[in-house]
N, C-alpha and C positions, 0 to 999 in steps of 0.2 A: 783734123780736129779744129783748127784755127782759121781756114775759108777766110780771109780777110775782105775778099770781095764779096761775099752773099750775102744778103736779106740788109735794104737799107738801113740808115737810121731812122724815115719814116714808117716803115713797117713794124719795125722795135716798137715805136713809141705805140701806134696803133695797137699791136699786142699790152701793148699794157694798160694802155687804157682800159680793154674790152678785158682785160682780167681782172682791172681791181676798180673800174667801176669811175677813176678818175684822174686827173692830169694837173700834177703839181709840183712845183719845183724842190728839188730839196729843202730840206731844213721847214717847208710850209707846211700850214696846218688847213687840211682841207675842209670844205665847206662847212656845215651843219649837214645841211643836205644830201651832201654826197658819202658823207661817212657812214657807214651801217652802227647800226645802233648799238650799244656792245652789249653783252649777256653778260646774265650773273658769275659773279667771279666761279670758275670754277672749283670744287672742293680740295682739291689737290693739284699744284701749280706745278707739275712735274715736267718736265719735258726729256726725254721722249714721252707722248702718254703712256701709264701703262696697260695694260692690259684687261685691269680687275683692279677697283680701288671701293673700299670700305671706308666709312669714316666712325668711330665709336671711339667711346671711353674717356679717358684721362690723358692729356702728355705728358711724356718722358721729360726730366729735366738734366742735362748734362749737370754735375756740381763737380768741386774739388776733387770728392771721392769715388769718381764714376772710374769704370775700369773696363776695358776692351778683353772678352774674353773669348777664348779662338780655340777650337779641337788641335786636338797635338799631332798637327802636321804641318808641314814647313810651307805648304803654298796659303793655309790659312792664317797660319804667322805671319807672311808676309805681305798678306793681305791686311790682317789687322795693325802692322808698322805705317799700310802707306796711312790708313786711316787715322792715327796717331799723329802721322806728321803731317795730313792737312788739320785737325783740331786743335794741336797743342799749339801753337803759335798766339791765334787768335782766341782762346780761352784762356789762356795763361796756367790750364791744370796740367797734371803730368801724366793722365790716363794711361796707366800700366798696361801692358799686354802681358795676360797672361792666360794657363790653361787652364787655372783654378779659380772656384769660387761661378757663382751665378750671380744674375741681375746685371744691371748696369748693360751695357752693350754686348752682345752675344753673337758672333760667327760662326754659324754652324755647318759642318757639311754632310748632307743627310741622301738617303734614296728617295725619290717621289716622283713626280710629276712635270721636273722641271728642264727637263732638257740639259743642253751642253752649257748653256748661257741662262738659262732662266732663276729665278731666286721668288721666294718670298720675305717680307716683310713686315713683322708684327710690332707695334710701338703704343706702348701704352702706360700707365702710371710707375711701373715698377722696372720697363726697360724695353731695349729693342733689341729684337733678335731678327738674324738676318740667315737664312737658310737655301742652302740648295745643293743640286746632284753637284757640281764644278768650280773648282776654285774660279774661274770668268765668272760662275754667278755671282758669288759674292761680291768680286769686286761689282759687276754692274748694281748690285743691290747699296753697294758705298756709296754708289755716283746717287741714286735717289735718297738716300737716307744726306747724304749735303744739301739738297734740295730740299727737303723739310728741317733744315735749319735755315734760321736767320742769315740773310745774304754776308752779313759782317763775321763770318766764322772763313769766310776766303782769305780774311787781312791776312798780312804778314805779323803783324803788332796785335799783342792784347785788348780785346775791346772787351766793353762793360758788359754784355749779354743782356738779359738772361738767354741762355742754350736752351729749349726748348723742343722738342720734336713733337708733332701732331698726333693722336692718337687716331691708328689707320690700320690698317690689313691690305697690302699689297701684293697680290700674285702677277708676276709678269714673266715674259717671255719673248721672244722676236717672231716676228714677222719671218723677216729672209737673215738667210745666213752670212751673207756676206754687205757689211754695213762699210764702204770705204768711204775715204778723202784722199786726193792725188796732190802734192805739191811738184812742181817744175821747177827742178832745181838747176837745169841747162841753162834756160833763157836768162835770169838772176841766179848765181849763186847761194844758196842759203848754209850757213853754217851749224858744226852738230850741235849746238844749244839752241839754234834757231829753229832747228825742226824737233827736238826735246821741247821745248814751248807750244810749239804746235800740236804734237802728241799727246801733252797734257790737256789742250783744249780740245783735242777729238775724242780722249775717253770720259770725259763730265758728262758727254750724251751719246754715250756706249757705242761709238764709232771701233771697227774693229779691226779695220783691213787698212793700210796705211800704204798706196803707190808711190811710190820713188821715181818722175822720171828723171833716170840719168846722163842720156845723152839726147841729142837731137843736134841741130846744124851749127847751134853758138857756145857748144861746151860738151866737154867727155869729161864727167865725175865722178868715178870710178877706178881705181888703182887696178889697173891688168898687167900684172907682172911680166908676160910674155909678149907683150904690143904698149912699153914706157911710155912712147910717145903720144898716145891717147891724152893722157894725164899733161903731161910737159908741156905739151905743143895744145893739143886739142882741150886741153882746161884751163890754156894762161887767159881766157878772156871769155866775155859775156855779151849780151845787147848794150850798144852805148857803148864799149870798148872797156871796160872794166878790166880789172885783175883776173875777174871770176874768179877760179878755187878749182878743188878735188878732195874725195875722200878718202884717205889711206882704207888701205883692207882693216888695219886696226878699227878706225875712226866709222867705220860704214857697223862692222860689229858692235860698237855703242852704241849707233842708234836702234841696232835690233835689238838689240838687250834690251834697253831702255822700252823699246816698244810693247815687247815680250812682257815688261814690268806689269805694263798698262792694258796687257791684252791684247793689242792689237800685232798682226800679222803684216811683217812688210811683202810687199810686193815691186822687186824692182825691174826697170822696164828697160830696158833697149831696145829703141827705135830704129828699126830696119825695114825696107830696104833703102826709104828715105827717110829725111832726118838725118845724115851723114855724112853731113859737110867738114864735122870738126875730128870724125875720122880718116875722110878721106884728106882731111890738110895734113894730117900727121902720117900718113903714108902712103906714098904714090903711089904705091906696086896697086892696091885696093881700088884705084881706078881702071877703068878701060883702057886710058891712051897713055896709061903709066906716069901720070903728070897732075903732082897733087895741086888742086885749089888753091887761093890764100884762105886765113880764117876768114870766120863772118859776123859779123858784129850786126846784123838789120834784122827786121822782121818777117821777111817775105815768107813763103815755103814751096814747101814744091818741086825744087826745082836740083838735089842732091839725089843721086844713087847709089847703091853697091855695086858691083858690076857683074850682074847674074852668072854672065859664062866663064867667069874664072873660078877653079879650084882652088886658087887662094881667098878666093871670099869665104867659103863654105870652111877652110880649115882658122879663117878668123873668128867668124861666128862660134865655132866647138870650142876653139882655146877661151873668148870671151864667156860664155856660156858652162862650159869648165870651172872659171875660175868664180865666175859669180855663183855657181849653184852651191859651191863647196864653203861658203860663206854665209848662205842663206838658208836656215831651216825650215822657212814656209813652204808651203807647197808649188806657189806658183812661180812661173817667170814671164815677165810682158814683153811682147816681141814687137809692139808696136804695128805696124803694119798700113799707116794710114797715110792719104796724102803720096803716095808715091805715083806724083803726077810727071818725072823722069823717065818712070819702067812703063815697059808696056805689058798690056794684060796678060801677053802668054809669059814673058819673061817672070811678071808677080807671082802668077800662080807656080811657076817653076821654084822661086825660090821660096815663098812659102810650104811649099811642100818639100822640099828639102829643108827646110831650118826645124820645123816641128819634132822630125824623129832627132835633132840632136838636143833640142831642151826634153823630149823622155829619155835618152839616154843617161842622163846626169840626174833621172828621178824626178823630174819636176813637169810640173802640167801647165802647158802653153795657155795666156789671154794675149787675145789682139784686139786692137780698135777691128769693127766693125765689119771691113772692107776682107780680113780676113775669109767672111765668108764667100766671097768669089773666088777660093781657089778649094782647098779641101778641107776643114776643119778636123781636128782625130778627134777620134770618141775621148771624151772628156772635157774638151778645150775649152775654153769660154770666151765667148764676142762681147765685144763692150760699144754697146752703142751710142753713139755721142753725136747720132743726127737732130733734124728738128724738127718741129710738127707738119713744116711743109715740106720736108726733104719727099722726094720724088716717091710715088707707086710703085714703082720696077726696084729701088735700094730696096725700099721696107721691105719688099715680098721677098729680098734674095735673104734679108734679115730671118723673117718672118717662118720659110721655110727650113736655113738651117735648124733654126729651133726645135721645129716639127721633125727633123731628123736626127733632134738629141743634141744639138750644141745648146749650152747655156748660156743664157743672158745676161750682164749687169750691163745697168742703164744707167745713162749719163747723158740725157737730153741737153744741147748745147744749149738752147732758151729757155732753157730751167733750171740745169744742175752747174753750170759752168759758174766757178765765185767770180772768175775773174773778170765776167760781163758785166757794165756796167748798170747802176740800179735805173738812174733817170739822164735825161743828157747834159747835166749839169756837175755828176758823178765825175770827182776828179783824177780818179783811177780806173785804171780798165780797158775793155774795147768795145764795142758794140757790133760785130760782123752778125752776132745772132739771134740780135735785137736788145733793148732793154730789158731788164730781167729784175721787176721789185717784188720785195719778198711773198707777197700771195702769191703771184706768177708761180716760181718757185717750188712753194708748198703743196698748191692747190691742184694735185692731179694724182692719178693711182696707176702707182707702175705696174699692176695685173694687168691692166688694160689699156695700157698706153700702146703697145705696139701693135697693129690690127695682124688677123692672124695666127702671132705667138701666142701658146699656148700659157697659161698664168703659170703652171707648172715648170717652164722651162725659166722662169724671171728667178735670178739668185740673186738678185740686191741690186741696191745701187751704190751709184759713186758721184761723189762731189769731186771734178778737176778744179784745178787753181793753178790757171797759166800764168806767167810771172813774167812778161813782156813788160810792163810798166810795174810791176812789183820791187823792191829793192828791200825794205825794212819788215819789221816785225811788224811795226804797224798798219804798212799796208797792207800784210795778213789779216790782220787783225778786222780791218776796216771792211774790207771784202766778202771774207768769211764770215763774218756777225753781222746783220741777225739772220743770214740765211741758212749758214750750215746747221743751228737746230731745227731746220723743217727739214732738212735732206736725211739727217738723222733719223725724225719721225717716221718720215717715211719708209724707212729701212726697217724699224724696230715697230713700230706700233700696228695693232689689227687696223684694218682697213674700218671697222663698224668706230673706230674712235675719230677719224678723220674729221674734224669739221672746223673752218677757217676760222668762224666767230669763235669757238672755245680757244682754240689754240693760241688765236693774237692773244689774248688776256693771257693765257700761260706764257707765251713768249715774254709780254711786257712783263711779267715779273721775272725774271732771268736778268734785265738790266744792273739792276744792284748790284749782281752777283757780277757781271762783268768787272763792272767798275771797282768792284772787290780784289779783281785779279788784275786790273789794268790793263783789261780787254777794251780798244775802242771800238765804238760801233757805230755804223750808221742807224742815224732814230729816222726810219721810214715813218711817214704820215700817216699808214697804214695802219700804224700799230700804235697801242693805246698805249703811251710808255708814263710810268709815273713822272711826276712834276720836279725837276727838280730843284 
């Protein structure tokens, strides 16, 4: 995933040029010249697009007396609380949730045409109503109906209004089913309010899928009741030598919950057969020569294994895999699989093919990075590709092929989708192994046809990683993540015929406000046409 030695910083920079057309330093405003000329504002400044937008009639005006009113069932109750408690704050009204009574805001959950996730939404002089097959519609239909309001309905504090909503008809729906974001919480520690912050930033643009990595070579965060020492030993520390952390079993169950809140599905990953350092410092037996490591505090990789021929690897793996499945209601479990530059081919595919039947044992369906598919993928699994546009002919075809054989896809181009690449080289966070990566980069490609070969039908989403090597604070989430995670979003969620670079900056650049609303910081790419402020 991380290749620290490939693709220079001048080929970076080259790629970016030849993407967006120009070469400027941060914080710069480029040419007259070089800038494309921007189009008319688009009618509806939504982000993700959606699908089908109307503009007619009257707007809706939020007042004192407005009231949120929901079908009398508890997941659309609950939907109408979260939406109460982003409004009430910032309007100062008390919008009642209730089952009775019409007008004013309307949560409906009805049969039709919408899917697992899809929603419409009608808003016009006498109210909004927000419909669909799935309580996740609704709430995705929340996230667009905050977006036709005034960006100052984010504050925490009463602002003056007026609440307004557009008069509109919006029918939407997704793309692909599986919309993630991966944070790395080995390399930097993050805490459960840190990634609750987070969660709330990936469902504003109906992010759905939420990976967890939890171990790798600088930390094991994860409480495994039957192997303490993972946690004790292998989570006292981080990159930079830090305290690092762990998440009790308690603590890991709030954040799904929490996620669950928000719709989205966690996905947690343990990195095998490398990535192992901070397990194999916590118990020697789990090496070859029975002789544990010290910890690791650098950045290297590579260079950790489990040690294929012993029976005690494979009964750690079922106790680990055991205890996390029983924890976790999602469907999947991530087995990592990448970078295991220690094992050799025959040994990888040996133990990928033995670790797979023990994550469906416990009922859960195996994703691996990519490299998985050089041993045997089971019917089901899913490959998560996280190479790059020049990654070699002979990778992409082993890619290319399993797909063709029914493994599924999610994409994670590393000079695309990776937040934690830096944007320009002046970018005071990050790394550049996979070139510079500013936000057209980013946006401006169709993951149907990104991978030659793959079938578009075998493409189930994609994913934004955010490796946390130079990460520590919220902010520098913050900073990485915005403005590019809503075109990774986009990409996930909107039809392919809405794709177009010029509308989007203009919807992107109105999203700023909104940031700044929530104390989101952001890099202001040159790129994009951000209001003045």
């Amino acid at each position: 995933m991380r290749l620290h030695h490939r693709t220079p910083r001048l080929l970076g920079t080259l790629l970016l040029m030849a993407a967006a057309g120009l070469s400027v330093a941060v914080g710069a405003t480029p040419a007259a010249a070089d800038r494309p000329a921007a189009p008319a504002a688009p009618a509806v400044r939504v982000v993700p697009a959606p699908a089908s937008v109307e503009t007619a009639g009257s707007p809706y005006r939020i007042t004192r007396g407005t009231q949120i009113h929901v079908d009398d069932s508890r997941a659309a109750r609950q939907v109408g609380d979260y939406l109460a408690d982003v409004l009430r704050p910032s309007t100062g009204y008390p919008l009642q949730v209730t089952t009775h009574g019409s007008g004013g805001i309307r949560l409906r959950l009805a049969g039709g045409p919408f899917g697992a996730e899809g929603y419409r939404l009608d808003s016009g002089a006498h109210g909004v109503t927000i419909t669909a097959r799935e309580p996740a519609g609704l709430f995705h239909g929340v996230q667009t109906l905050r977006q036709l309001l005034p960006a100052a309905v984010e504050k925490k504090t009463a602002q003056p209004g007026p609440w307004t909503v557009q008069g509109v008809t919006v029918k939407d729906s997704p793309r692909y089913g599986y919309r993630g974001a991966m944070i790395d919480v080995s390399r930097h520690f993050f805490t459960v309010s840190q990634v609750k912050r987070y969660i709330d930033e990936l469902a504003l643009y109906k992010i759905n899928t939420l990976h967890l990595h939890l171990s790798d070579d600088q930390g094991w965060r994860i409480a495994v009741d039957s192997w303490p020492r993972l946690t004790t030993h292998g989570g006292s520390t981080e990159v930079g030598g830090g305290k690092g952390g762990y998440y009790t079993k308690a603590q890991y169950k709030e954040i799904v919950r929490y996620a669950a809140s928000r719709y989205l599905e966690v996905v947690p990953e343990i990195d095998m057969p490398g990535h192992t350092n901070a397990a194999l410092s916590s118990y020697a037996e789990l090496n070859c020569d029975g002789v544990a490591p010290p910890l690791y505090t650098g950045t290297e990789v590579g260079f950790s294994s489990l040690c294929v021929s012993k029976q005690l690897t494979y009964d750690f793996v079922d106790d680990v895999v055991r205890e996390l499945a029983a924890i976790t209601p999602g469907r999947y479990i991530h087995i990592g699989g990448d970078e295991a530059h220690s094992t050799s081919h025959d040994d990888y595919v040996s133990f990928v093919d033995r670790v797979q039947p023990i994550v469906a044992k416990y009922g859960k369906t195996v994703i691996g990075w990519h490299q998985i598919t050089g041993a045997h993928p089971v019917k089901g699994a899913l490959a998560q590709y996280w190479g790059l546009d020049d990654t070699g002919a002979d990778e992409k075809a082993q890619v290319a092929e399993a797909a063709q054989n029914g493994t599924r896809l999610v994409l994670s181009p590393a000079d695309r989708l990776y937040l934690d690449m830096k944007y320009t080289e002046d970018t005071p966070l990050g790394q550049d192994w996979a070139g510079l990566v500013e936000v057209r980069r980013s946006y401006d490609w169709d993951p149907g046809s990104y991978l030659p070969g793959a079938p578009a039908s075998a493409i189930a989403g994609v994913e934004a990683p955010l490796w946390s090597e130079t990460l520590v604070t919220s902010a520098d989430i913050d900073y990485m993540a915005f403005p590019r995670l809503p075109g990774v979003a986009e990409l996930g969620w909107s039809p392919a015929s809405t794709h177009d670079w010029n509308d989007y900056r203009v919807r992107l650049a109105a999203q700023a406000p909104r940031w700044e609303a929530l104390g989101i910081g952001y890099y202001r790419s040159p790129q994009v046409p951000w209001p003045t402020r």
